[in-house]
N, C-alpha and C positions, 0 to 999 in steps of 0.2 A: 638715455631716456628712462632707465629703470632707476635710476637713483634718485631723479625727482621725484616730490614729494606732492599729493595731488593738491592741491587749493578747494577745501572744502567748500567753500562759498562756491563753489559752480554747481554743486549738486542741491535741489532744491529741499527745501524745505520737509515737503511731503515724503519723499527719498527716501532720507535720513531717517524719519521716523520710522518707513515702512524695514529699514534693513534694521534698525535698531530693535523693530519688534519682532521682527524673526529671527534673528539673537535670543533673544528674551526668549522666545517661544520653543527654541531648540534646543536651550540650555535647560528650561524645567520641565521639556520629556526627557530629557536623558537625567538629571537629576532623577526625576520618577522612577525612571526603569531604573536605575544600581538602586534603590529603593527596593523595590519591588522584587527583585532578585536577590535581594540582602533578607527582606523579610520570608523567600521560599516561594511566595506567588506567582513568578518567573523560573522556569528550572532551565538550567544550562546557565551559559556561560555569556557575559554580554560585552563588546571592547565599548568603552564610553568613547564620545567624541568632544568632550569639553576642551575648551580652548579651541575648537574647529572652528566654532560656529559663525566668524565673519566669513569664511571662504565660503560657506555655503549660502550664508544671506546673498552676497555678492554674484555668486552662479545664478541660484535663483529667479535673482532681479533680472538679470538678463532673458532668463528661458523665454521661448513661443510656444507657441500650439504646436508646430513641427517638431519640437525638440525631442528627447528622449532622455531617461532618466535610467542609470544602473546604480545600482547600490552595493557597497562592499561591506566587508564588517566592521566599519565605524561610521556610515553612514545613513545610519537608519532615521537622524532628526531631518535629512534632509525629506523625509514624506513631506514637511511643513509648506514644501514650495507649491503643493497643487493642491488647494481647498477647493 
Protein backbone atom coordinates (compact mmCIF):
# COMPACT_ATOMS: atom_id res chain seq x y z
CA UNK A 1 0.00 0.00 0.00
CA UNK A 2 3.03 2.30 0.71
CA UNK A 3 4.47 2.09 -2.83
CA UNK A 4 1.45 3.42 -4.51
CA UNK A 5 1.52 6.47 -5.61
CA UNK A 6 -1.45 8.78 -4.75
CA UNK A 7 -3.75 10.04 -7.88
CA UNK A 8 -3.66 13.69 -7.39
CA UNK A 9 -6.83 14.32 -9.13
CA UNK A 10 -8.67 13.13 -5.94
CA UNK A 11 -7.53 15.80 -3.98
CA UNK A 12 -9.33 19.08 -4.83
CA UNK A 13 -8.53 21.88 -6.17
CA UNK A 14 -8.64 24.21 -3.30
CA UNK A 15 -6.30 21.55 -1.26
CA UNK A 16 -3.66 21.87 -3.49
CA UNK A 17 -3.47 25.38 -3.36
CA UNK A 18 -3.93 25.54 0.36
CA UNK A 19 -0.70 22.88 0.93
CA UNK A 20 1.06 24.53 -1.89
CA UNK A 21 0.79 27.81 0.12
CA UNK A 22 1.92 26.65 3.27
CA UNK A 23 4.94 25.35 1.49
CA UNK A 24 5.51 28.77 0.22
CA UNK A 25 4.80 30.17 3.54
CA UNK A 26 7.19 27.90 5.50
CA UNK A 27 9.84 28.13 3.31
CA UNK A 28 10.21 32.31 3.26
CA UNK A 29 10.11 32.27 7.23
CA UNK A 30 12.80 30.06 7.33
CA UNK A 31 14.59 31.64 4.43
CA UNK A 32 14.05 35.00 6.83
CA UNK A 33 15.23 33.58 9.85
CA UNK A 34 19.07 32.19 8.39
CA UNK A 35 18.73 35.76 7.13
CA UNK A 36 18.24 37.41 9.94
CA UNK A 37 20.79 35.39 11.93
CA UNK A 38 23.32 35.76 9.16
CA UNK A 39 22.77 39.53 9.47
CA UNK A 40 23.24 39.36 13.84
CA UNK A 41 19.51 40.32 14.38
CA UNK A 42 18.82 36.62 15.54
CA UNK A 43 21.60 35.56 18.10
CA UNK A 44 22.20 31.77 18.70
CA UNK A 45 21.97 29.19 16.58
CA UNK A 46 19.11 28.31 14.25
CA UNK A 47 18.63 24.34 12.45
CA UNK A 48 16.62 25.36 9.10
CA UNK A 49 14.00 23.08 8.08
CA UNK A 50 14.03 23.56 4.26
CA UNK A 51 13.12 20.61 2.21
CA UNK A 52 10.58 19.70 5.27
CA UNK A 53 8.03 21.80 4.35
CA UNK A 54 5.62 19.26 2.43
CA UNK A 55 5.50 17.00 5.79
CA UNK A 56 4.38 19.81 7.50
CA UNK A 57 1.92 21.29 4.97
CA UNK A 58 0.57 17.76 4.95
CA UNK A 59 0.31 17.45 9.13
CA UNK A 60 -1.12 20.57 9.19
CA UNK A 61 -3.96 19.98 6.84
CA UNK A 62 -4.99 17.43 8.83
CA UNK A 63 -4.87 19.05 12.35
CA UNK A 64 -8.42 19.85 14.61
CA UNK A 65 -9.13 21.99 17.32
CA UNK A 66 -8.36 18.92 19.67
CA UNK A 67 -4.91 18.48 18.37
CA UNK A 68 -1.82 19.51 19.83
CA UNK A 69 1.38 20.90 18.52
CA UNK A 70 5.15 20.13 19.87
CA UNK A 71 7.96 21.71 18.29
CA UNK A 72 11.60 20.50 17.94
CA UNK A 73 14.58 22.26 16.56
CA UNK A 74 13.62 22.31 13.03
CA UNK A 75 10.22 22.84 13.47
CA UNK A 76 9.66 26.21 14.01
CA UNK A 77 7.77 27.08 10.35
CA UNK A 78 5.38 24.61 11.39
CA UNK A 79 3.67 27.96 13.77
CA UNK A 80 2.21 28.45 10.06
CA UNK A 81 -0.56 25.80 10.79
CA UNK A 82 -2.58 27.92 13.25
CA UNK A 83 -3.41 31.59 12.03
Amino acid sequence: IYNEKPDVREYSKELLERLYTDMRKERFFDQSVIRMVSEGKIAGFYHPGSGQEAIAAGVCANLTDEDYLLYMHREIGRASCRE
